[in-house]
RODO-2510 file (C-alpha; in nm, 4 decimals, decimal comma):
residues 71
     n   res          X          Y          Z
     1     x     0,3528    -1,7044     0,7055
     2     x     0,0943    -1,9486     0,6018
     3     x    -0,0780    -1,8920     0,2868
     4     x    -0,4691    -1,8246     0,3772
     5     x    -0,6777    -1,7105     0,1756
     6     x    -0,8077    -1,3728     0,3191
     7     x    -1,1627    -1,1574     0,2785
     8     x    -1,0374    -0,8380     0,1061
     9     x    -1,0135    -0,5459     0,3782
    10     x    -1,1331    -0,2186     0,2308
    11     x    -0,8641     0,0575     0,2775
    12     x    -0,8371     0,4209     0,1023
    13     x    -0,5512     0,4464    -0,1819
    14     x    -0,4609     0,8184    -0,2744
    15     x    -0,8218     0,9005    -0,1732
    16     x    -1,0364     0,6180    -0,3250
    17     x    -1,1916     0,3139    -0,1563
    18     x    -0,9959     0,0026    -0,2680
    19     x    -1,0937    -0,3730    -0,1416
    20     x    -0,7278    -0,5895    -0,1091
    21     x    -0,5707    -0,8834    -0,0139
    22     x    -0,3001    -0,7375     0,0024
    23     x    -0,1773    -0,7898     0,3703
    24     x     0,1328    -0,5769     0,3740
    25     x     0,1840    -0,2506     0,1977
    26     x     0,4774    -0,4404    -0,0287
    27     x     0,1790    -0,5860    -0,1322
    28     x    -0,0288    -0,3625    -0,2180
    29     x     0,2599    -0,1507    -0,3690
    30     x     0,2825    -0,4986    -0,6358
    31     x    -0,0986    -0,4771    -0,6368
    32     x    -0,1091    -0,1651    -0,7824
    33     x     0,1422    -0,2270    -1,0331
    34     x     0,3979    -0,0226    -0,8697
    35     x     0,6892    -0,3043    -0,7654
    36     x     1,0347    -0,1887    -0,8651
    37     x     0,9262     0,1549    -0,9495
    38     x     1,0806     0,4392    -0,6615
    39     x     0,7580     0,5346    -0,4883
    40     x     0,6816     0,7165    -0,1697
    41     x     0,4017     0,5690     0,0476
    42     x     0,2378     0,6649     0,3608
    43     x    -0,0097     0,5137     0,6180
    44     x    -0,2103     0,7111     0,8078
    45     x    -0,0226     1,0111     0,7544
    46     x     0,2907     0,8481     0,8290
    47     x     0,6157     0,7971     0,5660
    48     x     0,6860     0,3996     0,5423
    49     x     0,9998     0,3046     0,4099
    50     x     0,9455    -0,0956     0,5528
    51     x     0,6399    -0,1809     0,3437
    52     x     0,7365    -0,5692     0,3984
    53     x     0,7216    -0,5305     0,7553
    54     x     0,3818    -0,2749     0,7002
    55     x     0,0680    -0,4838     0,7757
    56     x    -0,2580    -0,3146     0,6613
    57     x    -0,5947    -0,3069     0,8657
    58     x    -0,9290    -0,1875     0,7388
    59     x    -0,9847     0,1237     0,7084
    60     x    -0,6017     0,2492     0,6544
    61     x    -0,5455     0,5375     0,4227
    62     x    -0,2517     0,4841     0,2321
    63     x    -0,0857     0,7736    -0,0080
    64     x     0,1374     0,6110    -0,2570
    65     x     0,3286     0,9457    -0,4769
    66     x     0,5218     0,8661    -0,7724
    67     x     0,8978     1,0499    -0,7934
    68     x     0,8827     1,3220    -1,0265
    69     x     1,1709     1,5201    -1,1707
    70     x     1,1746     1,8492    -1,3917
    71     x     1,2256     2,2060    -1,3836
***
């Protein structure tokens, strides 16, 4: 992949409008501070383990959750 600079797309993250470059969900994963942390994320309702191979479109609503343990 070539690097182009892209317009940011606006997508929702956990419920809030967000405007990224960020063309896969790796990305946006690293955008948000979150790379090498275990997260779960989600696009559209769906569970995405492949977030390099996850390319994000405007208007995707992406959950990312945080593992929690305790009792």
């Amino acid at each position: 992949m070539t690097n182009v600079l892209t317009r940011p797309r606006e997508i929702t993250v956990n419920g809030a409008p967000v405007a990224t470059g960020a063309e896969t969900l790796a990305a946006l994963v690293a955008e948000q501070g979150l790379a090498g942390r275990k997260v779960a994320t989600a696009v559209n309702g769906v569970f995405v383990t492949e977030r390099d191979q996850t390319w994000l479109a405007a208007g995707d609503r992406i959950e990312i959750l945080s593992v929690r343990q305790g009792g």
